[in-house]
C-alpha positions as YAML, in Angstrom:
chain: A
units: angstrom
residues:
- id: 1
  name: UNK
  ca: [56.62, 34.91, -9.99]
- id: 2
  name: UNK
  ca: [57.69, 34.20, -13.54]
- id: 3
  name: UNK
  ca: [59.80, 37.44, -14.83]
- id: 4
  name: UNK
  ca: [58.17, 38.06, -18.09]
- id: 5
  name: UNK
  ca: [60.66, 41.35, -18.47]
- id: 6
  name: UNK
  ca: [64.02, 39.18, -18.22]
- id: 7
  name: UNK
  ca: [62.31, 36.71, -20.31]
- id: 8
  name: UNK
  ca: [61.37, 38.71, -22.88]
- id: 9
  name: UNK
  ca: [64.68, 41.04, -23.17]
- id: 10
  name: UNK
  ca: [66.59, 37.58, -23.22]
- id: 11
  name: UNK
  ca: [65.10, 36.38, -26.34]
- id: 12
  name: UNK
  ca: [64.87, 40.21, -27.55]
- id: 13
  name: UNK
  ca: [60.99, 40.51, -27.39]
- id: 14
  name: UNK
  ca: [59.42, 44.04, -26.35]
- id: 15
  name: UNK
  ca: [59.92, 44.30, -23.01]
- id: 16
  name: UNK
  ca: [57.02, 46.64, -21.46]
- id: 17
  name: UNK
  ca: [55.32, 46.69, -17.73]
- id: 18
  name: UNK
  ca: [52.72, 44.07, -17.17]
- id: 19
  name: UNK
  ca: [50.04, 44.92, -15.43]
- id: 20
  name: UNK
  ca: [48.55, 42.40, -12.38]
- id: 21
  name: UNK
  ca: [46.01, 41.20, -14.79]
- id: 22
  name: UNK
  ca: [48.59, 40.11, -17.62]
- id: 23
  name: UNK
  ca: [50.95, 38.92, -14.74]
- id: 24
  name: UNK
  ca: [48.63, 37.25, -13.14]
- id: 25
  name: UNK
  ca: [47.37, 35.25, -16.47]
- id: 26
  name: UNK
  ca: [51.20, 34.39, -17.16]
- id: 27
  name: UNK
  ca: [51.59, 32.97, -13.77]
- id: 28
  name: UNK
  ca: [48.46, 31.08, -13.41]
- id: 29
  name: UNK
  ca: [48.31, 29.29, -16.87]
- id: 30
  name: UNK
  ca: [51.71, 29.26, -18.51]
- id: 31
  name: UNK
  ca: [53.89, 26.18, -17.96]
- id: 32
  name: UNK
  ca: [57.26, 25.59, -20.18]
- id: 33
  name: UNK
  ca: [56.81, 21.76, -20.27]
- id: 34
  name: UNK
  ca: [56.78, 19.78, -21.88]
- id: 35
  name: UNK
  ca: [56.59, 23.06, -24.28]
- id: 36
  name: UNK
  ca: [56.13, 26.48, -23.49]
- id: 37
  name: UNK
  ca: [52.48, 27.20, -23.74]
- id: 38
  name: UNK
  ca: [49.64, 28.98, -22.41]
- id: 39
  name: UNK
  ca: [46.53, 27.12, -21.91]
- id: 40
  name: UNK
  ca: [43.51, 28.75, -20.20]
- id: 41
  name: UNK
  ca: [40.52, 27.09, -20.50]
- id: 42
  name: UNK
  ca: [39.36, 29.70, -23.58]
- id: 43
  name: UNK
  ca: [42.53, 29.93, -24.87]
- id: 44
  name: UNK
  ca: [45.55, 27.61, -25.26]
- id: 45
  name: UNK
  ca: [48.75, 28.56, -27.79]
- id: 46
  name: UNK
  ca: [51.98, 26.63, -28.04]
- id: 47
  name: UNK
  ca: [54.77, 27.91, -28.14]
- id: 48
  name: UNK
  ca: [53.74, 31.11, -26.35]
- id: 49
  name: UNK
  ca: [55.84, 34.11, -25.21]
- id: 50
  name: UNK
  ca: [55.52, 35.71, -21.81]
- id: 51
  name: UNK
  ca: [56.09, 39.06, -23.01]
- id: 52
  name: UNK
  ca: [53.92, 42.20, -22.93]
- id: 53
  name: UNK
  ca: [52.43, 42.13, -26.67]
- id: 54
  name: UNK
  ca: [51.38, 38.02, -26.21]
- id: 55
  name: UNK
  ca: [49.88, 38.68, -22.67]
- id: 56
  name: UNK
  ca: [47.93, 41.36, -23.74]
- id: 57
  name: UNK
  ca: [46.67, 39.86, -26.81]
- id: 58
  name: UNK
  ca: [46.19, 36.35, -25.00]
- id: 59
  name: UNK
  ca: [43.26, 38.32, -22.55]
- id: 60
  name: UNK
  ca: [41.83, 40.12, -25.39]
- id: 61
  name: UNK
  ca: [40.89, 37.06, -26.57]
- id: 62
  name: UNK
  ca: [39.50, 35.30, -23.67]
- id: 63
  name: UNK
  ca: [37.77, 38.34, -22.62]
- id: 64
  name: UNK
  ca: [35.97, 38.23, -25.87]
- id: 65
  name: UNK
  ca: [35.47, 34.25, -25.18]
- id: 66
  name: UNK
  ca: [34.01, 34.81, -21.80]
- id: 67
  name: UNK
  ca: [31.60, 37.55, -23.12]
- id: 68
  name: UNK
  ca: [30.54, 34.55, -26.05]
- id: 69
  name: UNK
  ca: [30.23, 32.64, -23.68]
- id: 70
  name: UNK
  ca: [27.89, 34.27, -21.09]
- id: 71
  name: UNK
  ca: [25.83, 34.97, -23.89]
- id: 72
  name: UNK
  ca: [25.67, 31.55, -25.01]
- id: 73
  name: UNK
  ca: [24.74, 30.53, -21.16]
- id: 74
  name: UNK
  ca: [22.45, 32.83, -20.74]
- id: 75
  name: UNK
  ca: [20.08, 31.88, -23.91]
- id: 76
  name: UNK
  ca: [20.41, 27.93, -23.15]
- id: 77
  name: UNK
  ca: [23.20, 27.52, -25.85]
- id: 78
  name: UNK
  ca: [24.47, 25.08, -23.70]
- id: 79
  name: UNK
  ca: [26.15, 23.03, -26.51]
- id: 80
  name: UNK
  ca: [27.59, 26.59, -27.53]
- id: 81
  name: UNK
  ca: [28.93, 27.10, -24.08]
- id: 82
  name: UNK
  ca: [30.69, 24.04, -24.08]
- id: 83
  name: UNK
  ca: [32.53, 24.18, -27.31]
- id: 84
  name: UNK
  ca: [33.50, 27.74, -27.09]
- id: 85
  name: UNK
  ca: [35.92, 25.77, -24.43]
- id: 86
  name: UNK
  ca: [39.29, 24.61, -25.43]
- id: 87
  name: UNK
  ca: [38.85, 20.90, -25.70]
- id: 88
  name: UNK
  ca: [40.92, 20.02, -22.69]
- id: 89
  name: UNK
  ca: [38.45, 21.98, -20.65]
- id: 90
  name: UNK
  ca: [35.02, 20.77, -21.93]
- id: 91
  name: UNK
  ca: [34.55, 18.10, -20.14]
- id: 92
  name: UNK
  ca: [34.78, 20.24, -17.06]
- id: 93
  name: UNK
  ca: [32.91, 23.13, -18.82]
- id: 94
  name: UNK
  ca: [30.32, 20.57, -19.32]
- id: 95
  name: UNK
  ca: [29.82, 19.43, -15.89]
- id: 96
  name: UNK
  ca: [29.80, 23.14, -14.32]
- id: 97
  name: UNK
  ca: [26.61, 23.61, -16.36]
- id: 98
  name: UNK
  ca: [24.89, 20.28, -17.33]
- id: 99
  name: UNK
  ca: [22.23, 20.93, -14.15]
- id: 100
  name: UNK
  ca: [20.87, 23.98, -16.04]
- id: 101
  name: UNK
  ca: [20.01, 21.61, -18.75]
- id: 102
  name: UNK
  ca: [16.32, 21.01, -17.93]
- id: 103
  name: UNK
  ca: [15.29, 19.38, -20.81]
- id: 104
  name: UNK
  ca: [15.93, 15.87, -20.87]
- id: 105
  name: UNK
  ca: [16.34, 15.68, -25.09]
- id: 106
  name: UNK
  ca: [18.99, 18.39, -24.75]
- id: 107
  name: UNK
  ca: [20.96, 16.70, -21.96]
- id: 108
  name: UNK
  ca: [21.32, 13.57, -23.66]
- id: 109
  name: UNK
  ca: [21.94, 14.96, -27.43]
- id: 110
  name: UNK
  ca: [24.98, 17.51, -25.40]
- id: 111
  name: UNK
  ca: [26.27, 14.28, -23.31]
- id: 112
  name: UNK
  ca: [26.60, 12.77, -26.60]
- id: 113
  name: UNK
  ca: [28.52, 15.63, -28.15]
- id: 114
  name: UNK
  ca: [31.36, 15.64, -25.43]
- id: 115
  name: UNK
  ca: [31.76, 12.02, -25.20]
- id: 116
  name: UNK
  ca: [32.53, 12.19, -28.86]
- id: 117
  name: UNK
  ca: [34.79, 14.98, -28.35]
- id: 118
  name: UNK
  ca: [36.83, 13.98, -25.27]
- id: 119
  name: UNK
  ca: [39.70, 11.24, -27.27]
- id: 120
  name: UNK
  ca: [39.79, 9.18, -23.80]
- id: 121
  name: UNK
  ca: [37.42, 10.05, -21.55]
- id: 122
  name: UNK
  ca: [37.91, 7.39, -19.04]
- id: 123
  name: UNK
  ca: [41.38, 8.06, -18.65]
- id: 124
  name: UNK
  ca: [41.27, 8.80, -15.09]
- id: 125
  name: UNK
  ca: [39.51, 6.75, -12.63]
- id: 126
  name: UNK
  ca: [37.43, 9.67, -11.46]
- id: 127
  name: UNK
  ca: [36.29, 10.60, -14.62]
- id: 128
  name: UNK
  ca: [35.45, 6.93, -14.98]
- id: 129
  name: UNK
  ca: [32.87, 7.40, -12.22]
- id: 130
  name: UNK
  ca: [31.48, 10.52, -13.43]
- id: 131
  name: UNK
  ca: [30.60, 9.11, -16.85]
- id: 132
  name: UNK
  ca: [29.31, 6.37, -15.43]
- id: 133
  name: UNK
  ca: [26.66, 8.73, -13.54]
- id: 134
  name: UNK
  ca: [26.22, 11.28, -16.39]
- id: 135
  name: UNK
  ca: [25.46, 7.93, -18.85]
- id: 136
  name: UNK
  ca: [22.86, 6.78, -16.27]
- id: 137
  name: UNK
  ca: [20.95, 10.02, -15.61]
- id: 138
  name: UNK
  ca: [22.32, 10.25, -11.83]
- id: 139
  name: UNK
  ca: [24.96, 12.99, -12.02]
- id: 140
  name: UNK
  ca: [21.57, 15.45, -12.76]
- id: 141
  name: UNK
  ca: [18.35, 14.24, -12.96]
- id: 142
  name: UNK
  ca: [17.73, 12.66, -15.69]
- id: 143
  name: UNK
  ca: [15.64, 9.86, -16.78]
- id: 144
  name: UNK
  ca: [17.35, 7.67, -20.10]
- id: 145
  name: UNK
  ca: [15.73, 7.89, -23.00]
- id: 146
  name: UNK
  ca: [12.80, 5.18, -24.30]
- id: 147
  name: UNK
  ca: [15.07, 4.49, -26.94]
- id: 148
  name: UNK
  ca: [18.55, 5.47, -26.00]
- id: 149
  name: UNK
  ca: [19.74, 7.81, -29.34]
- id: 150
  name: UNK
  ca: [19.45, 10.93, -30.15]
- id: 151
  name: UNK
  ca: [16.38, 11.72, -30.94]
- id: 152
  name: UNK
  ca: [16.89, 13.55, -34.26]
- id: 153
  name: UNK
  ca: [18.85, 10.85, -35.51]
- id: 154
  name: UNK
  ca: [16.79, 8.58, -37.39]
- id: 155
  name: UNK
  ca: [18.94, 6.08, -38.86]
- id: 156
  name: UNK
  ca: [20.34, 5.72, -35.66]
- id: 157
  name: UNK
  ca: [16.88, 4.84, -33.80]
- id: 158
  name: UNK
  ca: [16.41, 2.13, -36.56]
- id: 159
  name: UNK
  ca: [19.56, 0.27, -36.42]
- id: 160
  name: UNK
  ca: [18.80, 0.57, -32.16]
- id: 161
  name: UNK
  ca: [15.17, -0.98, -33.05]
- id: 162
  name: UNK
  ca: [16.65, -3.89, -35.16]
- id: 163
  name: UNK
  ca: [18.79, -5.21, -32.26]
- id: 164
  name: UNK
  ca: [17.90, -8.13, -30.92]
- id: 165
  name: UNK
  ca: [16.63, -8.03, -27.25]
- id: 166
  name: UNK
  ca: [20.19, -9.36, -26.60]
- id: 167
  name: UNK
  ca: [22.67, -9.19, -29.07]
- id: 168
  name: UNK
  ca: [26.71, -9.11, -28.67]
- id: 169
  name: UNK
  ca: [28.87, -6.28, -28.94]
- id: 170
  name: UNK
  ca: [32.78, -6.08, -29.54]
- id: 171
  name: UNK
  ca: [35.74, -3.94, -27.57]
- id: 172
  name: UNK
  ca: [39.39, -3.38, -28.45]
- id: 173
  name: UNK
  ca: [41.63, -2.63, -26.29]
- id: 174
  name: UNK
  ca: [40.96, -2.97, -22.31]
- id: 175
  name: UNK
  ca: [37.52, -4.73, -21.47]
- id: 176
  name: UNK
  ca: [36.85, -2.40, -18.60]
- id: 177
  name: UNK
  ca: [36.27, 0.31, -20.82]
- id: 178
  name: UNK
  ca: [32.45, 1.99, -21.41]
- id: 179
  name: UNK
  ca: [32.53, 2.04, -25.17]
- id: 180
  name: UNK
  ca: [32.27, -1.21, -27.51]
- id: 181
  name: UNK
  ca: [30.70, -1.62, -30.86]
- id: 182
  name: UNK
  ca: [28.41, -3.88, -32.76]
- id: 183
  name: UNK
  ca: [31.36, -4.18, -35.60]
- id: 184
  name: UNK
  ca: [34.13, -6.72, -35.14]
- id: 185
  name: UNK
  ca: [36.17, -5.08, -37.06]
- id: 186
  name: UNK
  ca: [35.93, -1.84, -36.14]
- id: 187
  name: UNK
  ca: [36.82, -3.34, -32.78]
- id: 188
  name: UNK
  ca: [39.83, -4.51, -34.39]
- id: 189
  name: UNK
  ca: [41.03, -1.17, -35.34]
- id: 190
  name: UNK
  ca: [40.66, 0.56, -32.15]
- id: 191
  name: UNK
  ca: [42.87, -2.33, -30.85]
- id: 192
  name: UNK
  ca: [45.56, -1.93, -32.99]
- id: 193
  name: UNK
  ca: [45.12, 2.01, -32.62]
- id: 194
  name: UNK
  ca: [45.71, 1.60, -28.71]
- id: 195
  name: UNK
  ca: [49.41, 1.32, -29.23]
- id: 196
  name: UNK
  ca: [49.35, 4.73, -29.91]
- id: 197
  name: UNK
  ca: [48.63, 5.40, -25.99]
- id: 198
  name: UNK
  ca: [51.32, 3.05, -25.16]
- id: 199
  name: UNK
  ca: [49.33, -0.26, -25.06]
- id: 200
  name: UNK
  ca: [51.83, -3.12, -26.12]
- id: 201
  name: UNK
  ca: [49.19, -5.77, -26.45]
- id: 202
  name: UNK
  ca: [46.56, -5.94, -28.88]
- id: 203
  name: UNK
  ca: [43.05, -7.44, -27.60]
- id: 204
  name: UNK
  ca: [39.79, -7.93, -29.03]
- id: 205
  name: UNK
  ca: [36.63, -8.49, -26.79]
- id: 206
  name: UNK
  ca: [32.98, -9.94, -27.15]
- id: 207
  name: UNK
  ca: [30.58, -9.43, -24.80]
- id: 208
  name: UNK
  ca: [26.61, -10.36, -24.60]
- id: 209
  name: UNK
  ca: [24.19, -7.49, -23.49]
- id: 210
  name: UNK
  ca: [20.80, -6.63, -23.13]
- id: 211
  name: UNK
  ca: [19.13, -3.96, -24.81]
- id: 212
  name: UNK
  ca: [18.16, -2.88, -21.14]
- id: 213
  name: UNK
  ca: [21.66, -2.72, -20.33]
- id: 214
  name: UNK
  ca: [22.80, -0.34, -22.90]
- id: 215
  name: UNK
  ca: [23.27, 3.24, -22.14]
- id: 216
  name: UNK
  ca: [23.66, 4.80, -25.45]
- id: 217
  name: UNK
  ca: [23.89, 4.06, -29.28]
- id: 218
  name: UNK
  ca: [25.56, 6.36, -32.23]
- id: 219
  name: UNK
  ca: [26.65, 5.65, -35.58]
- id: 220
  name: UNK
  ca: [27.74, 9.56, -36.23]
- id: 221
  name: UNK
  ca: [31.20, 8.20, -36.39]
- id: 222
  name: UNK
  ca: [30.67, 5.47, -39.06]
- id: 223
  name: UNK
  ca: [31.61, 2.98, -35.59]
- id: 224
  name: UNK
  ca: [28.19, 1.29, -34.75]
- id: 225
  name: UNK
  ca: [28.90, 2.19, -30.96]
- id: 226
  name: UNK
  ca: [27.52, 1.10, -27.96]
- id: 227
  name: UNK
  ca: [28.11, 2.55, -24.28]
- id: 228
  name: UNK
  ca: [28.09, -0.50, -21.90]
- id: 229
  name: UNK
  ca: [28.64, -0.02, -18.15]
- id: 230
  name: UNK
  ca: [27.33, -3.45, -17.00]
- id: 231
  name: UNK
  ca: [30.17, -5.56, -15.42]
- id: 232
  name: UNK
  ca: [32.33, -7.12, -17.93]
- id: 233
  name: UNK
  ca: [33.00, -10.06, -16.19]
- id: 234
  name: UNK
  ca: [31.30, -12.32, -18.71]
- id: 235
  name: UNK
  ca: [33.38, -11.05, -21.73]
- id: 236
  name: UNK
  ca: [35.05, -13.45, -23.91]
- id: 237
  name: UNK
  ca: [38.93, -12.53, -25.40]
- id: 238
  name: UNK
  ca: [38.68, -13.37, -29.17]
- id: 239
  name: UNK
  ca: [42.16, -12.36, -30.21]
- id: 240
  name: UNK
  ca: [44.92, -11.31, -28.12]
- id: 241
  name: UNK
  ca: [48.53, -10.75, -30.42]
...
């Protein structure tokens, strides 16, 4: 059990009696590397002190989450639900509650949103094979779209309906991954942006798909993208440097 007393006379912060609800939120969810920090999925802060004052301040503020966040649940706010989440956890927030999603517009338009917001959501090789069932309807029930955007996007829908029936689409970075676009060059910057994750070498992909084969298409981020899970064995390297 982390000593939050000794801790906090050390560094001569108010040192007070926790009670087993603030001790028990210090020794579930704070860590000291590679920082000290609290993260709970409704509330994360760097730097955080294990003392009386930040403990008890830290559950005010999730209890007030968690009563948001019921509410939210409760009147179908699922997008709500989700975001009220600290972004590390809405990926899993997402999955606890997609089944109560009944209606299929909704599902899709919320997948959508937390693709977007997870910055590598393949990362792990089981969320690889989760998002390859929530992208083809089989993680819940269901069915993909006629026309696989969001509905309410309209531009979107008519840059979908000008494709070709099989038209080519461009990756950088490794070709396994879900999410290419129809812009070479904006495949292009995503490989060069990869060496921010540690990737040393710089590669740009092409591969041919069919408009049956596509999962998913958004242009809310200005990058003309285009979830692919078919196999990627037929993709052609254009540039490697």
């Amino acid at each position: 059990m982390f000593n939050c007393n000794n801790y906090a006379a050390n560094n001569r912060f108010e040192v007070g009696e926790l009670n087993q609800e603030q001790q028990s939120l210090i020794d579930t969810f704070y860590s000291t590397e590679p920082v000290p920090m609290l993260k709970h999925p409704l509330y994360i802060e760097t730097l955080f002190v294990p003392c009386l004052g930040s403990a008890r301040y830290a559950l005010e503020v999730i209890k007030a989450r968690e009563q948001v966040a019921n509410k939210q649940l409760s009147c179908g706010q699922y997008l709500a639900f989700v975001f009220t989440h600290e972004r590390p956890f809405r990926f899993d927030a997402f999955l606890r509650i997609c089944h109560k999603i009944t209606d299929t517009q909704s599902y899709w338009q919320v997948l959508d949103q937390v693709w977007h917001d997870c910055e590598n959501p393949c990362a792990y090789n089981n969320n690889r094979i989760v998002w390859s069932e929530l992208w083809q309807g089989e993680y819940v029930d269901h069915a993909p779209l006629t026309v696989p955007c969001d509905p309410d996007n309209q531009a979107d829908i008519d840059i979908y309906n000008s494709l070709l029936e099989t038209f080519t689409v461009y990756r950088g970075g490794h070709v396994a991954g879900f999410s290419w676009s129809l812009s070479k060059d904006k495949a292009a910057w995503f490989a060069t942006r990869s060496s921010e994750f540690g990737n040393n070498r710089f590669e740009i992909h092409s591969l041919e798909v069919k408009k049956s084969e596509v999962c998913w298409f958004t242009n809310a981020r200005n990058e003309l993208e285009v979830i692919v899970l078919k196999n990627k064995s037929t993709a052609k390297t254009l540039e490697s440097f």
